[in-house]
PyMOL commands that place a pseudoatom at each C-alpha (Angstrom):
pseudoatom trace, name=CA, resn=UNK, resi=1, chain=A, elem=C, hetatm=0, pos=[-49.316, 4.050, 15.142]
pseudoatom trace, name=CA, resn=UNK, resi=2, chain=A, elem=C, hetatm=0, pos=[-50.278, 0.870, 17.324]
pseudoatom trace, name=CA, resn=UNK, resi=3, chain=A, elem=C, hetatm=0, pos=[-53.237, -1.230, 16.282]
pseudoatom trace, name=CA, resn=UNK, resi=4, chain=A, elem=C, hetatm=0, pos=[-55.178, -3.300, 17.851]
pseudoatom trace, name=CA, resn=UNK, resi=5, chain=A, elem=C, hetatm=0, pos=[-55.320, -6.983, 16.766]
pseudoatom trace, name=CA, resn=UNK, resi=6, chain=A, elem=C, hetatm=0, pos=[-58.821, -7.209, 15.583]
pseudoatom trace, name=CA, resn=UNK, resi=7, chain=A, elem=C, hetatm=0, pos=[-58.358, -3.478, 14.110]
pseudoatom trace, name=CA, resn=UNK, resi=8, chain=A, elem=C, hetatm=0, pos=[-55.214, -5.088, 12.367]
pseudoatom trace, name=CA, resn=UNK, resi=9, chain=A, elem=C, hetatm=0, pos=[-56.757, -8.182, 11.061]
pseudoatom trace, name=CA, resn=UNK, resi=10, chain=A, elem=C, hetatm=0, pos=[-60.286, -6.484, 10.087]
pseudoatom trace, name=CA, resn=UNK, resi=11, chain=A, elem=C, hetatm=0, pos=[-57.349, -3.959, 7.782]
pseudoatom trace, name=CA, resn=UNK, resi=12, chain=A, elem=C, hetatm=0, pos=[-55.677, -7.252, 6.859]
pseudoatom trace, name=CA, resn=UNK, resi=13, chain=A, elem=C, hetatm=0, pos=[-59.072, -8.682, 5.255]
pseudoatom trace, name=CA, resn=UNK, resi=14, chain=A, elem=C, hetatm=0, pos=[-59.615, -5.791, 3.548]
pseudoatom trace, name=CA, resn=UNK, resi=15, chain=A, elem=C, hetatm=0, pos=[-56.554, -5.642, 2.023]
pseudoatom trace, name=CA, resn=UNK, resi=16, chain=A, elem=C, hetatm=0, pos=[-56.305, -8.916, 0.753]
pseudoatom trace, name=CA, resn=UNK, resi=17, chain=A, elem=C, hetatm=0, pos=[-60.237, -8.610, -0.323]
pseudoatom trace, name=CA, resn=UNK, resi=18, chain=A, elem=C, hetatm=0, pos=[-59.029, -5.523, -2.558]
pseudoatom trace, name=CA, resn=UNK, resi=19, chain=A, elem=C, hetatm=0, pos=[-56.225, -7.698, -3.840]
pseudoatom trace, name=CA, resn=UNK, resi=20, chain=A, elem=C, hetatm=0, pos=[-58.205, -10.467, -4.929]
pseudoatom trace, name=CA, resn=UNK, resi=21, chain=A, elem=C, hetatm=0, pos=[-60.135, -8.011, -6.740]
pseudoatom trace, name=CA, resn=UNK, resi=22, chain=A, elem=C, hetatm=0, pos=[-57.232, -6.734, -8.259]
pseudoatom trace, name=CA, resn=UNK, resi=23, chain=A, elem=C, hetatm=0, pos=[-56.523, -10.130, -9.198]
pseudoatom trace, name=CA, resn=UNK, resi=24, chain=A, elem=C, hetatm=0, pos=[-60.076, -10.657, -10.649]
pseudoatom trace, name=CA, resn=UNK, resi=25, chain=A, elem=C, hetatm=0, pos=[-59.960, -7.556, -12.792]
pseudoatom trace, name=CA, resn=UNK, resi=26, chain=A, elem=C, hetatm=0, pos=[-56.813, -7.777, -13.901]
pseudoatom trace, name=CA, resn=UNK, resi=27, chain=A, elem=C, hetatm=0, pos=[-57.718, -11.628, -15.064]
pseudoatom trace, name=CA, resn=UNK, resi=28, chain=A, elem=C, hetatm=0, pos=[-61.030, -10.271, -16.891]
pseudoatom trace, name=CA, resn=UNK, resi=29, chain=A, elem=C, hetatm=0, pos=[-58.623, -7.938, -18.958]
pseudoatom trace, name=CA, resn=UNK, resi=30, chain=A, elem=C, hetatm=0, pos=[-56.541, -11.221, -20.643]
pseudoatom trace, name=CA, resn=UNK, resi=31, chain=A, elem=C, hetatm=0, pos=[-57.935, -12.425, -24.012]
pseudoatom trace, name=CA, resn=UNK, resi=32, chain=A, elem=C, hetatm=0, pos=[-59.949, -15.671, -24.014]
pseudoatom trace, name=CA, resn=UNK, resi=33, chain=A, elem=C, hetatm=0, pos=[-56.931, -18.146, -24.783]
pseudoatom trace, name=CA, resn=UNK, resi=34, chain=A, elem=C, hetatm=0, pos=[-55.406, -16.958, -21.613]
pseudoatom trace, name=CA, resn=UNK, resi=35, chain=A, elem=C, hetatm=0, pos=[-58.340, -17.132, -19.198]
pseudoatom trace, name=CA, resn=UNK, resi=36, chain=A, elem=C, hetatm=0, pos=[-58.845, -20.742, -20.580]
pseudoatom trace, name=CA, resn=UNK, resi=37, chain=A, elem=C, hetatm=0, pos=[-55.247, -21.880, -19.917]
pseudoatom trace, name=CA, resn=UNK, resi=38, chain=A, elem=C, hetatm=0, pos=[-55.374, -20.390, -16.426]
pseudoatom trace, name=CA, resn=UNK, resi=39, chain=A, elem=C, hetatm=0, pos=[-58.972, -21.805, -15.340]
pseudoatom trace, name=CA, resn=UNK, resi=40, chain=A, elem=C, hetatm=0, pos=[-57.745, -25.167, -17.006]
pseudoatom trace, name=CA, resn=UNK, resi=41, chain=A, elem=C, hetatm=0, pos=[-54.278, -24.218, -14.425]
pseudoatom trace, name=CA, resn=UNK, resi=42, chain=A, elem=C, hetatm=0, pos=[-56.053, -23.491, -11.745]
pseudoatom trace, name=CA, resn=UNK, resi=43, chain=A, elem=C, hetatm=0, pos=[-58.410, -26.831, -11.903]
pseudoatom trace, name=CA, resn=UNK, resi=44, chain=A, elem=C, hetatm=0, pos=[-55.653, -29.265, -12.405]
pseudoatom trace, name=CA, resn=UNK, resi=45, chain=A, elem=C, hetatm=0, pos=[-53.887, -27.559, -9.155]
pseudoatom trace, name=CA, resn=UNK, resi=46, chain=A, elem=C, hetatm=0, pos=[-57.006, -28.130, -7.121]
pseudoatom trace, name=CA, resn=UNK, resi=47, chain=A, elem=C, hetatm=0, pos=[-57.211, -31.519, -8.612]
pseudoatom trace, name=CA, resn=UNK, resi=48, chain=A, elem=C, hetatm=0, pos=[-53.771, -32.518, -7.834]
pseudoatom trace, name=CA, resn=UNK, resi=49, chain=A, elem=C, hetatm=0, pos=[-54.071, -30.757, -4.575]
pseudoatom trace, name=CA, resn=UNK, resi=50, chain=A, elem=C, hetatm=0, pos=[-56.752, -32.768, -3.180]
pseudoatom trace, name=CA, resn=UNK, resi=51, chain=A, elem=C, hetatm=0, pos=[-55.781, -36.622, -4.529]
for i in range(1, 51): cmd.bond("trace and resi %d" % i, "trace and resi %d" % (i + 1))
show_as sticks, trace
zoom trace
């Protein structure tokens, strides 16, 4: 089955939309401890990123 490209990338933002949310849920389900350590992760990452 042949796509088009903007069928292929309108499927392509979908799917990573629904993995994000995937991501999102599955990130709600961790105890506290864990979503602090990964938020504190995540900010450090950014921070290093842009300096």
């Amino acid at each position: 089955m042949l796509l088009s490209k903007a069928s292929r990338k309108k499927l392509a933002k979908i799917i990573s939309a629904q993995q994000k949310m995937n991501h999102f849920s599955v990130l709600s389900e961790l105890p506290m401890e864990y979503k602090k350590k990964f938020l504190l992760g995540g900010v450090q990452m950014i921070m290093f990123i842009t300096t």
